[in-house]
N, CA, C and O of each residue as an XYZ file, in Angstrom:
248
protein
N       0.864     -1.172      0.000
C       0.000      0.000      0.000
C       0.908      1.233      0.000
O       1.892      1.346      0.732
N       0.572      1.973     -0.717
C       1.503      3.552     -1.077
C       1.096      4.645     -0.237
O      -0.070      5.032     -0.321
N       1.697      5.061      0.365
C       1.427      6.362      1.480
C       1.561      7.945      1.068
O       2.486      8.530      0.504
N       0.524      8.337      1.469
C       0.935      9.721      1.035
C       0.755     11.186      1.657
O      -0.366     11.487      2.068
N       1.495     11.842      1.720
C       1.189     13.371      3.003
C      -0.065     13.636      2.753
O      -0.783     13.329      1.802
N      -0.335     14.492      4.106
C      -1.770     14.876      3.301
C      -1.589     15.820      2.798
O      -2.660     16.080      2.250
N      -0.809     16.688      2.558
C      -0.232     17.919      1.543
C      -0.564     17.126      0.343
O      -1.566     17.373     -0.329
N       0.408     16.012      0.018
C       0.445     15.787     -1.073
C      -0.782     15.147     -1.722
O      -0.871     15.038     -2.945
N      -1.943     14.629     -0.679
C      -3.086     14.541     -1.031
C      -3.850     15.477     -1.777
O      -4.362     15.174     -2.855
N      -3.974     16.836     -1.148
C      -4.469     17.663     -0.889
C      -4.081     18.155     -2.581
O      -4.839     18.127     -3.550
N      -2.946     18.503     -2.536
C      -2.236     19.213     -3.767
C      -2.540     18.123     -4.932
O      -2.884     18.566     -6.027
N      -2.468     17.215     -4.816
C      -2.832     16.101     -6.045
C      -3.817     15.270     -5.782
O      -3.526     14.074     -5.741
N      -5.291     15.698     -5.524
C      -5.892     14.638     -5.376
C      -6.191     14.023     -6.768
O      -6.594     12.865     -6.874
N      -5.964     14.897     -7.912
C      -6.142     13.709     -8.852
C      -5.402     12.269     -8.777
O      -5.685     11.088     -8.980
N      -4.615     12.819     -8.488
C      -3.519     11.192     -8.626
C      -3.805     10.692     -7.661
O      -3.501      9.510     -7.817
N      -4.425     10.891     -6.216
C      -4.941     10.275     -5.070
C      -6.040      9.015     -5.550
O      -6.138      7.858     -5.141
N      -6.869      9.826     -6.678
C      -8.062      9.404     -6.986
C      -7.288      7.786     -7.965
O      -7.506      6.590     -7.772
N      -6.523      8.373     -8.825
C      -5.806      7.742     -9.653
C      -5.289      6.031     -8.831
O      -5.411      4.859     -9.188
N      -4.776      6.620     -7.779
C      -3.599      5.741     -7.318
C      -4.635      4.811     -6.769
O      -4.574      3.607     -7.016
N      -5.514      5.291     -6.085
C      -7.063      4.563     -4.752
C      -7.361      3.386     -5.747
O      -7.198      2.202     -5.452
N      -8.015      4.040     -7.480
C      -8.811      3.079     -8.122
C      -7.851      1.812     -8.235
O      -8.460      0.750     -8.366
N      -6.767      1.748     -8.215
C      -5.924      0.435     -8.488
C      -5.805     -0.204     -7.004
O      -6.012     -1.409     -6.860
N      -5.406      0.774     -5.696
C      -4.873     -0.098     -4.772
C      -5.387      1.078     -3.660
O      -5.376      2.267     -3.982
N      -5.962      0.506     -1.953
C      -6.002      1.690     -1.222
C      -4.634      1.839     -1.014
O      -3.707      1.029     -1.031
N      -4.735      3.892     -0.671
C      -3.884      4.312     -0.437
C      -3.962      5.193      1.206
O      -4.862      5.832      1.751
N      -2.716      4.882      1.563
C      -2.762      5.278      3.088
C      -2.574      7.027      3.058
O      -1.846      7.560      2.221
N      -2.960      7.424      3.581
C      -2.569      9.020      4.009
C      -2.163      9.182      5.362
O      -2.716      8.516      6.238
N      -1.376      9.887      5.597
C      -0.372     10.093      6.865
C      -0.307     11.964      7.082
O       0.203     12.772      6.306
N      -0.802     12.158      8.012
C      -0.447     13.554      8.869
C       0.556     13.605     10.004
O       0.353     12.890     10.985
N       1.671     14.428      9.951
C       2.402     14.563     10.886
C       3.249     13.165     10.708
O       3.779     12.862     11.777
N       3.438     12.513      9.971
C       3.891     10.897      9.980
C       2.977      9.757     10.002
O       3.236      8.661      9.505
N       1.932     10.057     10.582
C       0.915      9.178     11.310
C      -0.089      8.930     10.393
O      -0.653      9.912      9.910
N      -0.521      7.524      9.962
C      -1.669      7.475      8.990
C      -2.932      7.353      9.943
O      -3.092      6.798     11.031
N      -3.942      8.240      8.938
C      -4.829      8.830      9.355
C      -6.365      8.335      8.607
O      -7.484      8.338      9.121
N      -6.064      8.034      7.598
C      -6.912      7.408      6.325
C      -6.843      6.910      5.645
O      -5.974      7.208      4.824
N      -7.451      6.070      5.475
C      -6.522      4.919      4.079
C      -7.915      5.340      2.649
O      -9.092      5.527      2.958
N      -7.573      5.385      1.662
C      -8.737      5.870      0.516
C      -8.875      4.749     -0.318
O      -7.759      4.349     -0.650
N      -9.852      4.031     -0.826
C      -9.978      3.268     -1.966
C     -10.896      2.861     -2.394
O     -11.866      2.795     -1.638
N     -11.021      2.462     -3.588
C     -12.056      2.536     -4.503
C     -13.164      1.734     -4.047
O     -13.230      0.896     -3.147
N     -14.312      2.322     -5.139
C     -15.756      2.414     -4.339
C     -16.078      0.596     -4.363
O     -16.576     -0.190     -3.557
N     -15.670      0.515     -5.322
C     -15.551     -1.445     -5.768
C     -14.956     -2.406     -4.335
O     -15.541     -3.371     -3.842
N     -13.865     -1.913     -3.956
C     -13.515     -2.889     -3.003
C     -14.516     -2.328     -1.393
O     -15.187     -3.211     -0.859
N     -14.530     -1.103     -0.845
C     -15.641     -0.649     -0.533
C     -16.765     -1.375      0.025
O     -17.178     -1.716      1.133
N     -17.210     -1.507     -1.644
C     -18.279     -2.657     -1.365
C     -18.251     -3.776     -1.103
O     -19.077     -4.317     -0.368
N     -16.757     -4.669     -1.960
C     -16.573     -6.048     -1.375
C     -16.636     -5.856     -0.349
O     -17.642     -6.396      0.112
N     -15.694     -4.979      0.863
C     -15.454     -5.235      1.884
C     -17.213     -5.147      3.400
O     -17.387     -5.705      4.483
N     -18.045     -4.179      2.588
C     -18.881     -4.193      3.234
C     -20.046     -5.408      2.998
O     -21.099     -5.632      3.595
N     -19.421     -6.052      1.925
C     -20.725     -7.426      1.436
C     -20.243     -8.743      2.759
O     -20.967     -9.471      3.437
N     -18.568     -8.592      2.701
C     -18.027     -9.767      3.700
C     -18.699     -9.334      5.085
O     -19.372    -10.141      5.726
N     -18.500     -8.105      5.490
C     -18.836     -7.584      6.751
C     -20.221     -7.787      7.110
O     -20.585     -8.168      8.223
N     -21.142     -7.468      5.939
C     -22.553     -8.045      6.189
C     -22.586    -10.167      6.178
O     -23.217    -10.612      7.137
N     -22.331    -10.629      5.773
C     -21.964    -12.260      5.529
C     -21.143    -12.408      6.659
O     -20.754    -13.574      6.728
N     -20.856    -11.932      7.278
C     -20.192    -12.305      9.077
C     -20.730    -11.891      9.956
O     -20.767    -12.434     11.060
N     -21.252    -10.864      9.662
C     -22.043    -10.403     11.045
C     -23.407    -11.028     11.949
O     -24.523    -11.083     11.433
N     -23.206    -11.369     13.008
C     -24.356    -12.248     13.435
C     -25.829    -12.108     12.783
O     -26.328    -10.986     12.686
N     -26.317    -12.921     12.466
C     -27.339    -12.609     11.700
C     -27.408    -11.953     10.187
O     -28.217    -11.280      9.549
N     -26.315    -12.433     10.010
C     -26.475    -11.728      8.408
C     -25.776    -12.700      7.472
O     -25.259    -12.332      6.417
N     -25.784    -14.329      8.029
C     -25.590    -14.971      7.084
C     -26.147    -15.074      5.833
O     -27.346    -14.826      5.710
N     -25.535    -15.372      4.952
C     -25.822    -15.387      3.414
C     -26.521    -17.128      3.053
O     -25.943    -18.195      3.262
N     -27.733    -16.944      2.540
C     -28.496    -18.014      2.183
C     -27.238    -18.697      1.228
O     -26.211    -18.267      0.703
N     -27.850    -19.852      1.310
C     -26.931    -21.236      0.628
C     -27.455    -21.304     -0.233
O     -28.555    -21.109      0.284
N     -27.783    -21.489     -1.763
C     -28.556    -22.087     -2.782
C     -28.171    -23.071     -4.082
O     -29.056    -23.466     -4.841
């Protein structure tokens, strides 16, 4: 995962946007990461697993 100031966020978020759609990218203030950014696709994978684990939110078998 590629890290980046938040200056350099800030000043390039195109390429923020750029860099997210392939891989998240960490952002760091003061040294310290603060946010990680990435695309709306994994996003969602990650919130489909989170629903499919969560008590009661098993996923029917078919």
């Amino acid at each position: 995962m590629q890290t980046l100031s938040a200056k350099d966020a800030k000043y390039g978020f195109g390429r923020l946007i750029d860099l997210a759609r392939a891989e998240p990218v960490a952002v760091a203030k003061h040294g310290r990461t603060v946010v990680v950014v990435l695309a709306v696709e994994e996003y969602e994978r990650l919130k489909a697993v989170e629903a499919g684990a969560a008590p009661g939110g098993a996923q029917s078998e078919e």
